[in-house]
C-alpha positions as CSV (number, residue, x, y, z in Angstrom):
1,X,-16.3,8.1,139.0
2,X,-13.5,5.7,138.1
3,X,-11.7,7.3,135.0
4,X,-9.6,4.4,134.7
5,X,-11.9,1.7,134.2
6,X,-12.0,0.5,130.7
7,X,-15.5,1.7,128.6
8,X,-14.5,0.1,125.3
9,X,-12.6,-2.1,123.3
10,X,-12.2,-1.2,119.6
11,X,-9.0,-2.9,117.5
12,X,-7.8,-4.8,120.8
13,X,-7.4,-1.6,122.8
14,X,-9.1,-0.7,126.0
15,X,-10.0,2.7,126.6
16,X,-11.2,4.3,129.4
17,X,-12.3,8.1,130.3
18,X,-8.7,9.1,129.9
19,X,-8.1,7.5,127.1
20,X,-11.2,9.3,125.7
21,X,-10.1,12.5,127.0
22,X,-6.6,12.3,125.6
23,X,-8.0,11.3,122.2
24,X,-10.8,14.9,122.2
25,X,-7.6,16.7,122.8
26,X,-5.4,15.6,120.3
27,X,-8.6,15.7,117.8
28,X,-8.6,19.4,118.7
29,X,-5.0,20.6,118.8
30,X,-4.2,19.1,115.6
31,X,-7.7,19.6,113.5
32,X,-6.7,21.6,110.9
33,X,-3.8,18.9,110.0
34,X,-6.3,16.3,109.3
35,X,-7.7,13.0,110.3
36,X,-4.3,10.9,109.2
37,X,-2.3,13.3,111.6
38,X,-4.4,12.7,114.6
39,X,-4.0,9.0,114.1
40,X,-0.1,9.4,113.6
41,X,0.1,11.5,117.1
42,X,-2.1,8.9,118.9
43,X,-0.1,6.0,117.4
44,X,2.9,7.3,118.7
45,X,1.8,8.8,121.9
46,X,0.4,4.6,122.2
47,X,3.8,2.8,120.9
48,X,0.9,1.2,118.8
49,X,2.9,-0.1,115.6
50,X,2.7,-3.5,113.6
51,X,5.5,-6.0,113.8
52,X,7.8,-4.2,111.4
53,X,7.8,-1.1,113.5
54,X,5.5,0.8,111.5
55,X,2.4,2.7,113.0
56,X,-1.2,1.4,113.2
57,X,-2.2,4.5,111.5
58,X,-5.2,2.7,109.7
59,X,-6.5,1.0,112.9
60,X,-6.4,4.3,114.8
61,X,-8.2,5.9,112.3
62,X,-11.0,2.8,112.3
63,X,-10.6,3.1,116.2
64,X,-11.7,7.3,115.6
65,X,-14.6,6.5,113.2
66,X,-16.0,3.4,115.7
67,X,-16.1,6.3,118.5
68,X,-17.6,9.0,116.1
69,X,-20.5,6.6,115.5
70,X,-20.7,6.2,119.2
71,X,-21.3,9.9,119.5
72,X,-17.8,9.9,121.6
73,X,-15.6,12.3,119.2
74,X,-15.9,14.5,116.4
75,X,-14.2,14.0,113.4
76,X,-12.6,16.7,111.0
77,X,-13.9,16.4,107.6
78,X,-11.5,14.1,105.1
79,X,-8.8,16.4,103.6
80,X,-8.7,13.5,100.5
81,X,-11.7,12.5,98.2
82,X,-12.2,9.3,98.4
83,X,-10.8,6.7,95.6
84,X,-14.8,5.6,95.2
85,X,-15.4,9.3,94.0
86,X,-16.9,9.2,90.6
87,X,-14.5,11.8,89.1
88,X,-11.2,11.3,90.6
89,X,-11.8,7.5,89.2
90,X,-12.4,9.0,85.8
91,X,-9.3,11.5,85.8
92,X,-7.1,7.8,86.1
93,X,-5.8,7.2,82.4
94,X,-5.3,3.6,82.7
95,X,-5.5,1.7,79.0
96,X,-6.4,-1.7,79.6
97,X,-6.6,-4.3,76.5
98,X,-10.2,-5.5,77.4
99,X,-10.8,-7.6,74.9
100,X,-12.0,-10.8,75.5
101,X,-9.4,-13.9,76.3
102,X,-10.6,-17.3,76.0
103,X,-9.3,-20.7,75.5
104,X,-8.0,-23.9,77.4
105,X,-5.2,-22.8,80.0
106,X,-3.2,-25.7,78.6
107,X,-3.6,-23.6,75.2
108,X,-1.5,-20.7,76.9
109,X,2.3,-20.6,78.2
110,X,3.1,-18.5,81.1
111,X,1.2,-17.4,84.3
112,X,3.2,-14.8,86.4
113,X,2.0,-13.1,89.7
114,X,3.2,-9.3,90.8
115,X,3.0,-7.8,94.0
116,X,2.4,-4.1,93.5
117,X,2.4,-2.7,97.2
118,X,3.9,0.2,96.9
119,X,4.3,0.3,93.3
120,X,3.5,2.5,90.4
121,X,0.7,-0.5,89.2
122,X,-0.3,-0.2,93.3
123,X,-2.5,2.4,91.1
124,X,-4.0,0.0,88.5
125,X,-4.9,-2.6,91.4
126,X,-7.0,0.2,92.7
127,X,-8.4,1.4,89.6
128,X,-9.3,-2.2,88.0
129,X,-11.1,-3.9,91.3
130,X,-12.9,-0.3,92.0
131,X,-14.4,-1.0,88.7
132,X,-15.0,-4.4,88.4
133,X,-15.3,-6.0,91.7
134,X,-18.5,-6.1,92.8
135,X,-17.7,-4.8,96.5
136,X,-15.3,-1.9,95.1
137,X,-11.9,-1.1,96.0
138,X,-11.3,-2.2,99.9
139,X,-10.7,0.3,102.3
140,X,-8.0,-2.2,104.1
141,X,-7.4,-1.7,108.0
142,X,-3.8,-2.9,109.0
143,X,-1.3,-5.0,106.8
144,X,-2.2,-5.6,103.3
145,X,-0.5,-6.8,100.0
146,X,-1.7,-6.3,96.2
147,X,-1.4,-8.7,93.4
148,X,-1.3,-8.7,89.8
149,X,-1.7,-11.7,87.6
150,X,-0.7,-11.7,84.4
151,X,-0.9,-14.7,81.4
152,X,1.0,-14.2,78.6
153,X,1.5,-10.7,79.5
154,X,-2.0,-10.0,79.6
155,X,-3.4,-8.8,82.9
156,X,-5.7,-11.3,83.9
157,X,-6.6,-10.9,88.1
158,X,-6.3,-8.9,90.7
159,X,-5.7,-10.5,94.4
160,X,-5.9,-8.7,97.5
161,X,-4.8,-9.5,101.3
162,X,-5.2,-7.8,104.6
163,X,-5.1,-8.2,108.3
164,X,-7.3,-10.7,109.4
165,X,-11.4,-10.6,111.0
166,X,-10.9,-9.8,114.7
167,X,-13.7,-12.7,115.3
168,X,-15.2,-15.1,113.1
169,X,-16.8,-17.9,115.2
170,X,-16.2,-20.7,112.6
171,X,-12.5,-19.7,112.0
172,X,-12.1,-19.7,115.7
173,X,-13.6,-23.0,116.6
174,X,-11.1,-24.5,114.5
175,X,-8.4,-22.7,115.8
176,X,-9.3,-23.6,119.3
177,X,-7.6,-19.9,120.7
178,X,-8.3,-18.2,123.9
179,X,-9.4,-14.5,123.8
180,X,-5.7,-14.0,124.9
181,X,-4.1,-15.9,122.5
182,X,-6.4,-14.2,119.4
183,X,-5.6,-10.8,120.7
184,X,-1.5,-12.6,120.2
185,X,-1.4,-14.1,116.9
186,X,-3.9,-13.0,115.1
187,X,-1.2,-11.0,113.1
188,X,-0.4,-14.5,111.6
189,X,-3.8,-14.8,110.0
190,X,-4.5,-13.3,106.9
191,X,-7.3,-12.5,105.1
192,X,-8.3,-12.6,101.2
193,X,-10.2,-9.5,101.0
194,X,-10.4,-9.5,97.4
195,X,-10.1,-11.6,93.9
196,X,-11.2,-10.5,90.7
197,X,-11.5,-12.5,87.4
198,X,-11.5,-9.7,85.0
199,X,-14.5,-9.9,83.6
200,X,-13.6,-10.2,79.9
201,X,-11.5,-13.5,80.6
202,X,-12.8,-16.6,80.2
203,X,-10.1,-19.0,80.8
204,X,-11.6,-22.3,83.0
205,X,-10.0,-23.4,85.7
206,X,-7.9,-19.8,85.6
207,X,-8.6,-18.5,88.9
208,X,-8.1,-21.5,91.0
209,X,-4.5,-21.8,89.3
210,X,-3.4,-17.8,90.2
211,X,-5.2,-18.4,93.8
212,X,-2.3,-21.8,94.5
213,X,0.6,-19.2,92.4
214,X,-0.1,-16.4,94.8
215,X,-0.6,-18.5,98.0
216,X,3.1,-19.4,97.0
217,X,4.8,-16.5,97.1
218,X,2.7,-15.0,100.2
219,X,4.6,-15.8,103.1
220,X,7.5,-14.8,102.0
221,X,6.5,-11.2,100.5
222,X,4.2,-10.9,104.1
223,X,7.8,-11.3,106.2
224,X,9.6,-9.0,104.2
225,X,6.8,-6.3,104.7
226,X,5.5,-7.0,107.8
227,X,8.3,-9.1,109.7
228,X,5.4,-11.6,110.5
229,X,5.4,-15.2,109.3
230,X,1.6,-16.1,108.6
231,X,0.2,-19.5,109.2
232,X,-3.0,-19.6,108.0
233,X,-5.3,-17.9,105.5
234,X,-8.8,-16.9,105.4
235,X,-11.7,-15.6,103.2
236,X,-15.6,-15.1,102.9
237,X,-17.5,-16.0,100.2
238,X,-21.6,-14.3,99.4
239,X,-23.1,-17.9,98.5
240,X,-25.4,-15.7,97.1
241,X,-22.9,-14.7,94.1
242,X,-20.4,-16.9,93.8
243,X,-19.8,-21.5,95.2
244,X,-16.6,-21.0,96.1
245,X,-15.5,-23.1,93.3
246,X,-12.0,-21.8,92.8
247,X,-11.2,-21.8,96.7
248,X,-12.1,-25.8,96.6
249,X,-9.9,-26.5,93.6
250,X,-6.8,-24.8,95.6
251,X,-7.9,-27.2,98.4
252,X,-9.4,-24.5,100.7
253,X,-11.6,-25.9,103.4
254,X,-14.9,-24.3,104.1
255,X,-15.5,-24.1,107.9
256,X,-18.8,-22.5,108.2
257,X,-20.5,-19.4,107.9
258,X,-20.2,-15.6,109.3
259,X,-22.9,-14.2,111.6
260,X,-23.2,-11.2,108.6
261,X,-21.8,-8.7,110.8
262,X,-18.5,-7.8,108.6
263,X,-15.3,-8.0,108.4
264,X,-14.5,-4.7,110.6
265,X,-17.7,-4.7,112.6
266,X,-17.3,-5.8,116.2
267,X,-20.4,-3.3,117.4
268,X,-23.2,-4.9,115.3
269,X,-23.8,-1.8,113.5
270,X,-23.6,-2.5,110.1
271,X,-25.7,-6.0,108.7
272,X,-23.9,-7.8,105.6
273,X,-25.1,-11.0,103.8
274,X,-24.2,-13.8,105.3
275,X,-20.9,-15.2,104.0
276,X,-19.1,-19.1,103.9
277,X,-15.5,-19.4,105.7
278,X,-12.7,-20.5,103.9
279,X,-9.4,-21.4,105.7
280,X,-6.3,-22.5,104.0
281,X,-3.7,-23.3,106.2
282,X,0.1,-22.6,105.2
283,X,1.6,-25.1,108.1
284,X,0.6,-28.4,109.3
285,X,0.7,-26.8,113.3
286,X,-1.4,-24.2,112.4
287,X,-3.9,-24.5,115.2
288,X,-0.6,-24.7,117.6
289,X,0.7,-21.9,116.5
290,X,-2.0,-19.9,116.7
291,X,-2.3,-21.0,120.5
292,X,1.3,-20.9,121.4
């Protein structure tokens, strides 16, 4: 039997029996210590770390789970409660003024955006779109970056952006990559995994306004986090909740529709409704730079 050949290929890694092997062992010499440990020995063991020389902790551990639902590894159980947990949501003493805003935007003065990655509010981000987004807080593979919106110093959105769908057949048809050159650069794509209205503002034309102010600081926060200049953006929107309406109005450009397989889900194991694709591109040679 050829140990070498490659059986899978889960977050652009091939792995073969050794591979396998190597990862059973390190599940079981460092079991006690927990699911994030095993990720951080693999990672290193790999040299598998994002652009800023960080480690792919998060896509290891999405790399573990995809196997453990294959039936190749067993996983400790999580030393953490999730954030979704009922009462470790409720022990979070967040005051929020929710009572309702409306108006013209022309009625009020300014609109400021605050990135909270790695910030004491990082907390609030989490707390606010667990409650009132629709999907939940995200559990974010990769690169991400957390917004705060605020108008007239009330706290009026939450915005959200992560690494990038591995495949989406509309986005890619655009792009016009190679398999090669998506496994490349598709660091520079990034993906809008969440936007909340808060549900007690009703401000029109608010959210396609902090969607342009955000897009505008984005690059620029993304390089000095991630040492990665992006070049195009992406989202998906359930036609079944929402039009899209805001995504127009910042001249987004929908491209088609998802296959409802998910964001993370390259083994067809998990069905999702079927969603429209939204690209924004943040340089006129996008579709170069995406195939250089």
């Amino acid at each position: 039997m050829d140990t070498t050949a490659p059986v899978y290929q889960i977050r652009g890694r091939f792995l073969n029996q050794n591979d396998l092997a190597e990862i059973r062992q390190v599940t079981a010499d460092h079991w006690d210590q927990g699911r994030t440990a095993i990720s951080r020995v693999l990672c290193r063991r790999w040299q598998w770390r994002q652009p800023n020389g960080q480690l792919k902790d998060m896509a290891c551990r999405s790399l573990l789970l995809a196997l453990e639902k294959k039936g190749e590894l067993s996983l400790p159980p999580r030393l953490k409660e999730s954030f979704r947990h009922p009462r470790r949501a409720d022990r979070r003493a967040y005051v929020i003024d929710s009572t309702e805003l409306a108006g013209q935007l022309s009625a009020f003065g300014s609109l400021t955006i605050k990135m909270v990655r790695r910030t004491p509010d990082e907390g609030l981000w989490d707390f606010l779109v667990d409650r009132h987004h629709y999907l939940g807080s995200p559990w974010i593979v990769g690169s991400y970056l957390k917004y705060l919106a605020y108008l007239d110093d009330r706290l009026v959105a939450c915005l959200g952006w992560g690494s990038a769908a591995w495949k989406v057949a509309a986005r890619d048809q655009v792009i016009g990559w190679s398999r090669e050159q998506r496994e490349s650069n598709l660091a520079k794509v990034v993906n809008n995994v969440r936007f909340l209205v808060l549900p007690w503002v009703k401000i029109p034309h608010l959210a396609s306004k902090v969607l342009a102010l955000n897009i505008r600081r984005l690059a620029g926060d993304w390089f000095a986090f991630y040492r990665q200049h992006p070049c195009l953006l992406e989202t998906f929107v359930d036609t079944t909740r929402f039009q899209g309406t805001c995504y127009r109005a910042a001249n987004w450009v929908r491209v088609g529709e998802t296959t409802g397989r998910g964001k993370y889900d390259r083994y067809n194991q998990w069905a999702e409704p079927v969603k429209a694709v939204f690209l924004y591109p943040l340089t006129k040679d996008f579709q170069e730079e995406l195939r250089g």
